[in-house]
N, C-alpha and C positions, 0 to 999 in steps of 0.2 A: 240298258247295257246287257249283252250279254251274258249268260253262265260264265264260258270262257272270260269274258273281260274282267269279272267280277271276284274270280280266285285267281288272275294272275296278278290284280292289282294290291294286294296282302301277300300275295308270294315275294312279289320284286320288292315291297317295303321289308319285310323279314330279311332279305336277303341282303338289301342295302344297309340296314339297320346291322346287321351280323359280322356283313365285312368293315363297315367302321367301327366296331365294336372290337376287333381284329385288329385293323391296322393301324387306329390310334396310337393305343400304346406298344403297339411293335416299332412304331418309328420313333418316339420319343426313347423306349431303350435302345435299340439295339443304335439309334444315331446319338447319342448320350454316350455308349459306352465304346462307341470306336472312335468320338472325339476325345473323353477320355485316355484312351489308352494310349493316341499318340501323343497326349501331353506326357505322361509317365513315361514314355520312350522316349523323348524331348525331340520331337521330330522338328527338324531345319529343311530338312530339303524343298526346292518350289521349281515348279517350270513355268517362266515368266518371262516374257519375251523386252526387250528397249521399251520399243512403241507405248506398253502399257503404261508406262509415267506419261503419257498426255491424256489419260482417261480421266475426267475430273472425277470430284466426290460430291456427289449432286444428295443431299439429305432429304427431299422431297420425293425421290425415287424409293424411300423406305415403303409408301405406301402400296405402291403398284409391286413390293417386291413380299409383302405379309400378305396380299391380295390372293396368294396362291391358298391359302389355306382358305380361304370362303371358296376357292373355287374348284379344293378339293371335296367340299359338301355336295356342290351343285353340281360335281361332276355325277353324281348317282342318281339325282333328280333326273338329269337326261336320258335315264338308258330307260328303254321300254318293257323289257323283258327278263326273266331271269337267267337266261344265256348271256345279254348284255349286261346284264349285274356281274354275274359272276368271274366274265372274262375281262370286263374292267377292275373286279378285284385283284382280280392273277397279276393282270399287268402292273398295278401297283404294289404289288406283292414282291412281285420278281426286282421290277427296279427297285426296292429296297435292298433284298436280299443281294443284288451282283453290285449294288453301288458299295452295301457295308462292306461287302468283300475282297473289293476294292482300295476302297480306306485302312483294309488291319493289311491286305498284301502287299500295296502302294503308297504309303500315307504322303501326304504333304501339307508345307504349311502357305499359308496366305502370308505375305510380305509387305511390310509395311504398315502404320498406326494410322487407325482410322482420325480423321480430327472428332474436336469435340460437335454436337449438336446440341441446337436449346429446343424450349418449347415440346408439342407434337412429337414431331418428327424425334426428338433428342428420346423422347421417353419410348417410341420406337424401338429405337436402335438399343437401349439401357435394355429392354425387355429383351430383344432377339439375346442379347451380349451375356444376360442372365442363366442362357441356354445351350448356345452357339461358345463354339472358341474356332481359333487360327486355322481347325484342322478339316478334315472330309472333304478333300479339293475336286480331286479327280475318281472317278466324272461325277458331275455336279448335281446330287439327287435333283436339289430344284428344274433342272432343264429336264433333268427327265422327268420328273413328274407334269410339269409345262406339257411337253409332246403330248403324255399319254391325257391329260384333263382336257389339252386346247382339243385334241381330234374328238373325244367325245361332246365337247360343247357345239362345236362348227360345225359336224355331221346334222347334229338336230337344231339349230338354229335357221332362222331365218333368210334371204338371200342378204337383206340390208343388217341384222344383226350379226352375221359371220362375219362383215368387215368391223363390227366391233370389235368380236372376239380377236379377230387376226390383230387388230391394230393392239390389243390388250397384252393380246398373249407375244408381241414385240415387246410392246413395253417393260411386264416384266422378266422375260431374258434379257432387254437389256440392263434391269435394277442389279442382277447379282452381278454386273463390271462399273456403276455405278455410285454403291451400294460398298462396293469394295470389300465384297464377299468373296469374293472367284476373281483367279487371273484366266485368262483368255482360253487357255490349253480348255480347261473345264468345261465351258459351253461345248465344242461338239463330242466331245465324248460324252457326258450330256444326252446330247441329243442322240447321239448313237444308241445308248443305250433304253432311251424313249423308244426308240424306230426299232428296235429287237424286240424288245414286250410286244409293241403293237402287229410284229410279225410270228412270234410263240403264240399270240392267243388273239385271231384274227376274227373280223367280222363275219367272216363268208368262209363255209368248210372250216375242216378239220384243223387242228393244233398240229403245228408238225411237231410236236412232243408226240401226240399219241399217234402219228402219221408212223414215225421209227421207233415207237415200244415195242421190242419182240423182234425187228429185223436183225436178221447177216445185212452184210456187207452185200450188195447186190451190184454196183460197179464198181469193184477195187480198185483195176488200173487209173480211169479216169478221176476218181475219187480223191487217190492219192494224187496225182498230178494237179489237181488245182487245189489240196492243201498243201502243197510242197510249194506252189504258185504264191499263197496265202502266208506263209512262214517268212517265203523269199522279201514280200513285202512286208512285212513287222518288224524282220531287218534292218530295213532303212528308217524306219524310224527314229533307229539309235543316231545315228550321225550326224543326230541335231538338226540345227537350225527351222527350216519347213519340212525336215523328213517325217515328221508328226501329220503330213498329210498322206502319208501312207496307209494309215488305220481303217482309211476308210476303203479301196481298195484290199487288204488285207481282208477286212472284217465281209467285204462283198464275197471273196471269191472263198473264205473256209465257208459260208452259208451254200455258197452252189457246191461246196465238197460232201457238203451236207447233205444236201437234196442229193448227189448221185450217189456216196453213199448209202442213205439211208429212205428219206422223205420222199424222193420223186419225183415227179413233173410240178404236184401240190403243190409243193414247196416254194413254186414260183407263183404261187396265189393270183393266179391270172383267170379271173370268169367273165365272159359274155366280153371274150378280149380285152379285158384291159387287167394290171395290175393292180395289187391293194397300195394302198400312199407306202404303207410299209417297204414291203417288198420293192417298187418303182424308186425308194429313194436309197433303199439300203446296197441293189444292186445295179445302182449307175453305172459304176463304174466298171461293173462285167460288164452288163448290156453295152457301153460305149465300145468297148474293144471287142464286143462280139461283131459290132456292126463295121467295125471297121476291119476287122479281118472277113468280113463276108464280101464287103467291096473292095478287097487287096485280091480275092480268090476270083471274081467274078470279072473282074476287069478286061474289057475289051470285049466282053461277050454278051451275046444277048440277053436282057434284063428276061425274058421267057422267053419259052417256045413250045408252040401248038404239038398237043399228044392227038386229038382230034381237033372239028372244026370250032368244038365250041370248049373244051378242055385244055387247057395250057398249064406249062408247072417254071415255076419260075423262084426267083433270088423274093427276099424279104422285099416287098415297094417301100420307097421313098416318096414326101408329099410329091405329089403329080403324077407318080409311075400309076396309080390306075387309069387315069382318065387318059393320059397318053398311051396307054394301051386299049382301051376301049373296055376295061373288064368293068360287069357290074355287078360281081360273087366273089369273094374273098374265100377260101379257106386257106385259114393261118394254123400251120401245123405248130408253130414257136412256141415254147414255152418263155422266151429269151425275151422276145421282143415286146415292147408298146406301141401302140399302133400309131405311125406319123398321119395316116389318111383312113378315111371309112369307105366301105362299099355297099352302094344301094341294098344288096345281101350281104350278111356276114357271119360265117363261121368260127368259131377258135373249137381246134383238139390239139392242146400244151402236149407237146414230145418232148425230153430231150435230145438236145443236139448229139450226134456221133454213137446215140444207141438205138438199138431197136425197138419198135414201144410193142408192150404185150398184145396179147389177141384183142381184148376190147377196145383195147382203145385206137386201134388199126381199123375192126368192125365200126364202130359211130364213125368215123370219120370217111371211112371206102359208103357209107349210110348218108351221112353228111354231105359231102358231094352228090351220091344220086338225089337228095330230094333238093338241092341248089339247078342241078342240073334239068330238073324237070321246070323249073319259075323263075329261071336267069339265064341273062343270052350268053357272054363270054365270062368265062370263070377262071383264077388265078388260083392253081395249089400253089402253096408257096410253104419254102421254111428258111433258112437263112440263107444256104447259097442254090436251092433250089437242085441241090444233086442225092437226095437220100430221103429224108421225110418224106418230101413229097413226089418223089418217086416210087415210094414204097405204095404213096398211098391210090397214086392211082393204077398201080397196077393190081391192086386189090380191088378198084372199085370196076375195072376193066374185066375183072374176075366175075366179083357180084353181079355186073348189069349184063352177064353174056355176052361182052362184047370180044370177049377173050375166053378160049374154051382150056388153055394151058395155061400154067405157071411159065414155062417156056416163052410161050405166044404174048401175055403179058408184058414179060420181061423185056420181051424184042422191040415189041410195040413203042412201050415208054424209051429203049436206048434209041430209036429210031428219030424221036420227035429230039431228042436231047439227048445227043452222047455221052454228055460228061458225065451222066447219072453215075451214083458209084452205091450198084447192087450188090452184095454179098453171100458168102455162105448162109449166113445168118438171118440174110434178110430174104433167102430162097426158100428157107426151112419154116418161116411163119408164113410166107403166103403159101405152102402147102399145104400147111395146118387151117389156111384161113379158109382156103381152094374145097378142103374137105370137111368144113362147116363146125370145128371146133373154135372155142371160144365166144 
């Protein structure tokens, strides 16, 4: 073994050994005492839907449902590193802290007497009930602790033990509706709150905590308009019934008011194009209406069009748009997007959408393109609807490769191959700045 191997394997034990030493007894008080205290409030309130009277009380699902606590041990055994120590501590950190916070701001109670149990299983449930009372409903620390244990188990697991894990970590989210811990509401707020840790304290790059420590407000208008967007849905929530599937929705697009306020393109945790599970499941529901306002705007018109013979800039592909185009280079300017298809080459430089992206990140990518352009025959810029991203950027790269000796001549060039591009003050003022090698 290595020097290196050799002191990081006493580092990551201290460091795992430290954080359970941490969050033991932070979760046995601080979930003690905000069970308590909505006993002493005498909280009634529950959000329980009809249906849940046909959920049985299966007493054998106690086990798979105490299962969680061995495999909150084992969840530290799997990290490698003390980056992966310590950001799996945070995560379980955090989802305590937003779940307790939860419970004293929202309390509710669970509905309904559990029947009795014998045996095993009966002494089971005597020990949880020891502990545990009626209250902590929403959102359901167990599911989120689930999320954030099962992605560290399955990451490093095997291909044939990952379907253990998945099949495991089903079973028990389903023990707390089972188990007659949790009514339904519980799991995906739950799980929401699993899938926000796993995006605060990510695998790959930076924390968007410390991505926005120290920013202004760097896109106000836009910022505000998709949390005004994000408010409008939390709204509906109230109105009953399924408007509780609002949250998720809501909870996507205040995260993208985040990123434009604050975090950035990062924000969209997108490397070597693709998304983190986080990020891919927390912002579906932007992503879905990004994609379908990309093909409401584009309709009727060319999926690309040729800027040179072997440069094209076109809308985001869908599966078969590259190969029915003939492209075998990809560059995906999206931070938005997941990729439906691959291309024999492929780039990602995450912009977002409707702003300008700074001098760098315009350079690797006008960079990106030329070293595509030198080892691939037809190449697709793209970003969502193919009229600004990627217009920007190959009038940069038109720049950089001499094939354009103005900002002007650029500019013509690309409205030339595709009109609809929609260049701006804004967007004349950085390839200026790009034209005359700042940045």
């Amino acid at each position: 073994m290595s020097a290196t191997g050799t002191t990081r394997g006493p580092i990551r034990w201290k460091h795992s050994l430290a954080w359970l030493a941490l969050l033991a007894p932070l979760f046995f008080l601080s979930y003690g005492w905000a069970n308590q205290l909505a006993a002493r409030r005498g909280v009634t309130d529950s959000i329980v839907f009809g249906w849940e009277s046909a959920i049985p009380f299966l007493p054998w699902t106690i086990v798979p449902y105490w299962s969680i606590d061995l495999m909150y041990g084992l969840s530290f055994l799997a990290c490698r590193t003390p980056r992966e120590v310590n950001h799996h501590g945070l995560r379980l950190l955090t989802a305590q802290l937003v779940s307790v916070a939860c419970f004293v701001a929202f309390p509710l109670r669970f509905t309904g007497e559990k029947p009795a149990s014998e045996g095993m299983f009966g002494a089971l449930f005597d020990a949880l009930a020891g502990f545990d009372l009626p209250y902590n409903q929403a959102p359901s620390l167990h599911i989120s602790l689930l999320v954030i244990i099962w992605w560290v188990l399955v990451r490093r697991a095997s291909p044939a033990w990952r379907w253990v894990w998945h099949g495991w970590a089903l079973l028990v989210a389903a023990s707390v509706l089972t188990t007659w811990q949790h009514h339904f509401f519980d799991l995906p707020t739950g799980a929401l709150v699993g899938l926000l840790c796993l995006w605060l304290w990510p695998d790959r790059g930076e924390s968007p905590l410390r991505l926005a420590m120290g920013k202004t407000v760097t896109r106000p208008r836009l910022a505000l308009y998709y949390l005004i967007s994000a408010l409008a849905c939390l709204a509906l929530t109230f109105i009953g019934g399924w408007g509780w599937l609002a949250l998720w929705p809501a909870a996507a697009l205040a995260l993208v008011a985040a990123n434009y306020a604050w975090v950035g393109p990062e924000g969209f945790q997108k490397h070597d194009g693709h998304h983190s599970t986080a990020s891919r499941w927390l912002l579906a529901p932007y992503r879905l209406g990004a994609w379908i306002n990309s093909r409401l705007w584009t309709r009727g018109q060319a999926p690309a069009d040729a800027i040179t013979e072997q440069v094209w800039i076109g809308r985001y592909p869908g599966r078969g748009d590259l190969a029915a185009g003939g492209f075998d280079a990809l560059l995906d300017l999206t931070a938005e997007f997941h990729p439906l298809t691959r291309a024999e080459h492929h780039h990602s430089e995450p912009m977002l959408d409707l702003t300008t992206p700074d001098l760098p990140s315009l350079r690797r990518a006008a960079e990106a393109l030329e070293a595509l352009h030198a080892k691939a025959g037809r190449i697709l810029v793209c970003c969502a609807l193919g009229y600004s991203r990627s217009a920007l950027t190959v009038a940069a790269w038109l720049l950089h490769s001499g094939r354009a000796g103005s900002v002007d001549e650029a500019i013509e060039t690309v409205r030339q191959g595709r009109p609809q591009v929609v260049l701006g003050a804004e967007h004349r003022t950085v390839l200026e700045r790009f034209h005359r090698g700042e940045g």
